[in-house]
N, C-alpha and C positions, 0 to 999 in steps of 0.2 A: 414686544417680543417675548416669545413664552422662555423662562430660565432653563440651561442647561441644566440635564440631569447629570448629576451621577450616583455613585456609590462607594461604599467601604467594603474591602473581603479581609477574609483570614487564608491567606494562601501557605499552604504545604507543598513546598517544592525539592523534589530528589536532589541531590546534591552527589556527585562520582566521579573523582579525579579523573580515574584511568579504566583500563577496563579486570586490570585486577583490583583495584581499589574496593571494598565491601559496601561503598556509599551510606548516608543516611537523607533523613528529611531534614529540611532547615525551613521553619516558622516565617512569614514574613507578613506584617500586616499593610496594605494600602489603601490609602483614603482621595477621594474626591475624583474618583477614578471615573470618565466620560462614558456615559452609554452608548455615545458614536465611534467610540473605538474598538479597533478589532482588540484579540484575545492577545497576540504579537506584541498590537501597540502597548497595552496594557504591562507586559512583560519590559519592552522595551522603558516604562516607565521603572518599576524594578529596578533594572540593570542601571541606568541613570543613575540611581539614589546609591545602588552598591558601588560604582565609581567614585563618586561624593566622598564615599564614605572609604576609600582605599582596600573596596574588599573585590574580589572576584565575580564579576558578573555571572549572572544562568548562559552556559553553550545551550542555545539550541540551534535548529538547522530555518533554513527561510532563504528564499528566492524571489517568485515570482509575487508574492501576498495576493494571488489571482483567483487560488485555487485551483490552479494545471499545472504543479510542476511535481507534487507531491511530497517535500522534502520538511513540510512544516511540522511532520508526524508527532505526535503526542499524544497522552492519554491523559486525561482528565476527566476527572471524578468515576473514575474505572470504564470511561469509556473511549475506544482510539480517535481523535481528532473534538473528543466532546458530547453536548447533549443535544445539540441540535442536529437533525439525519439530513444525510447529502452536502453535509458542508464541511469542509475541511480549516481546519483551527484559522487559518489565516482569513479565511472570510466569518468566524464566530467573531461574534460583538456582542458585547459586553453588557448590552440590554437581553441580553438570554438568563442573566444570571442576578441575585436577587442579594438587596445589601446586605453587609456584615455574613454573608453566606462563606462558610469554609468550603474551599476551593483544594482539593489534592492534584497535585501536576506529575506527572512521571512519565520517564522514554515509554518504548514501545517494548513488551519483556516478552524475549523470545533468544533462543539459543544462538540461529541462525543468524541476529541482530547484536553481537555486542555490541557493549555503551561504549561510546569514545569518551564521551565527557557530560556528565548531568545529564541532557534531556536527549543531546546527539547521539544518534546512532547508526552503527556502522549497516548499510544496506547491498553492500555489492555484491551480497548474496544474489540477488534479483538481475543484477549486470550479468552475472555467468552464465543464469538461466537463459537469459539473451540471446548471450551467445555464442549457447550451444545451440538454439535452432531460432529463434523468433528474429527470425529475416526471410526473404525473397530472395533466392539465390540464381535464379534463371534471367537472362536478359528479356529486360521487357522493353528497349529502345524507347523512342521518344515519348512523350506525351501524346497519347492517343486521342483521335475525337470523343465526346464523353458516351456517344452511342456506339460507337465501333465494337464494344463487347458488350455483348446484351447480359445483364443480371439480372437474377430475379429480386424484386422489391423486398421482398422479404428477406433473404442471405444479405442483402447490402441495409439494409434496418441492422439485421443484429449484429454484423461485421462494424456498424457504423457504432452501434451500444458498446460492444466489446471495445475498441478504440478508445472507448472515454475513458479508462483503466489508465491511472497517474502513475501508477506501481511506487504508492506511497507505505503500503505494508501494512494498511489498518488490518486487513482482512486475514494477514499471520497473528496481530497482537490480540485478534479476537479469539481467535480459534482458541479452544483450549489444548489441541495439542498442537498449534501452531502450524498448521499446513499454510502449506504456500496454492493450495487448488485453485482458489478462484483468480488473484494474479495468471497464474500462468494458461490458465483455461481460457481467458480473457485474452492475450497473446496468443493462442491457439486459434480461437475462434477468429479471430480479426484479421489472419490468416489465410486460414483454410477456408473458409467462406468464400472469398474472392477467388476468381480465375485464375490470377496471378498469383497465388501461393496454394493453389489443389495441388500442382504438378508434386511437390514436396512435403507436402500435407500427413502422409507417413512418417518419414522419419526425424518429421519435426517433434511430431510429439510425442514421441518416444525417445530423445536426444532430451527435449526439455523436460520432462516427468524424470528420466533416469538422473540428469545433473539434480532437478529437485529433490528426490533421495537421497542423493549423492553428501549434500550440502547440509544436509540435517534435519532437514524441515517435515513434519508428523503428516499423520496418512488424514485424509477427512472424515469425519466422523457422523457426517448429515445434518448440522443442525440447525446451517443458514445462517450461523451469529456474523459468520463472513462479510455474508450480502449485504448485512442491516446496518455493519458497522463504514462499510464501503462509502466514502465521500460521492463518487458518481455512482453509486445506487446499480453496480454489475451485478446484472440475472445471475440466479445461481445454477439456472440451467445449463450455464456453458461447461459449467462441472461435468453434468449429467453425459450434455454431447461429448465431451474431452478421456471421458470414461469409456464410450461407446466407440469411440475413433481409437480409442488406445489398446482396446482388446481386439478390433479388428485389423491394426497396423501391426500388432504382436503375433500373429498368424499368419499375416502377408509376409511383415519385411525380418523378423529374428530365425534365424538359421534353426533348425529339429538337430537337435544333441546326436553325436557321432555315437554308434553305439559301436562295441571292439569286442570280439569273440564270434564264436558259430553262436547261432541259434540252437536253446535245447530243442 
């Protein structure tokens, strides 16, 4: 039987009570650490020894350790969810990274995302976006046969790409001024593609785009760090179309300004 590996890091981890709290880094070295575990487990090794030891374990957030739930959000080594693309921290393992390597860990740093605590961050910014339009509000009665509405292959492909969007926020902590576009483009897309959400397809996303200004989050700026940073790897095309749906739904569905006097 060939010997488990493993390794030694120098890990730098945030450390923030509250969310007025100024936080710092707190140093922490780990040894014999398994290259079959994830980034989590590794963590959760950590927090073990900070029990031990009477002190406060790292908050961070974790769910499903699947990669579908999106909640494992982090940034590491100045990148959202890590250095491996299309993977989200809960599926990183720990053979990505190389011994005695200094490792920096930190939440996700954006306005719209206060820190609750260390690495946890507050995200129900993306909840309101929600549920200000990214739903189907028309009855669509029972489960249909899968033919009875014909779609074309192509809108149900990228309706099905957009769908894989976890709305874990990598693609705000990438941005540098923190837009929320491709999240919500993404819920836009996965929408309005389909039959069952054309009918509303306007004032969806102008409901969603105005809460996401609303809420603080920065305009896009084009540079794609979004897409790259994105655990399911969402086109950044849907930007593009959600741009082109937004200026044609702001023509249709927003009222022309009351004008008051004669005419000179």
């Amino acid at each position: 039987m060939s010997k488990e590996k493993t390794l030694n890091l120098k890990l730098k981890i945030w450390r923030q009570k509250n969310k007025g709290d100024a936080g710092h880094f707190e140093d922490h070295d780990v040894k014999d650490i398994s290259t079959d575990m994830s980034f989590l487990e590794m963590l959760d090794v950590v927090n073990q020894k900070l029990i031990k030891e009477d002190k406060d374990p790292v908050a961070f957030d974790h769910d499903c350790r699947e990669g579908i739930c999106g909640s494992c959000a982090m940034t590491i080594n100045g990148n959202p969810h890590g250095p491996q693309k299309g993977t989200a921290v809960c599926q990183l393992h720990m053979r990505k990274f190389e011994t005695n390597q200094h490792v920096v860990i930190e939440p996700f740093r954006a306005n719209s995302f206060p820190v609750i605590k260390d690495l946890s961050v507050d995200r129900s910014a993306f909840d309101k976006i929600i549920m200000a339009g990214g739903y189907v509000g028309v009855n669509t009665g029972s489960a249909p046969d899968a033919n009875n509405i014909l779609v074309p292959k192509e809108h149900a492909d990228r309706a099905f790409e957009a769908a894989t969007c976890i709305g874990c926020g990598a693609c705000v902590a990438a941005c540098a001024n923190s837009s929320a576009m491709l999240f919500v483009s993404a819920k836009v897309a996965h929408l309005s593609l389909l039959p069952q959400g054309e009918v509303e397809k306007d004032k969806r996303v102008l409901k969603m785009m105005d809460t996401m200004q609303e809420l603080g989050f920065g305009n896009c700026s084009n540079t794609g760090a979004c897409s790259l940073a994105c655990p399911k790897e969402i086109d950044f095309e849907n930007i593009v179309r959600m741009n082109r749906q937004y200026l044609s739904a702001s023509a249709i569905e927003r009222p022309e300004p009351e004008t008051s006097g004669d005419m000179a």
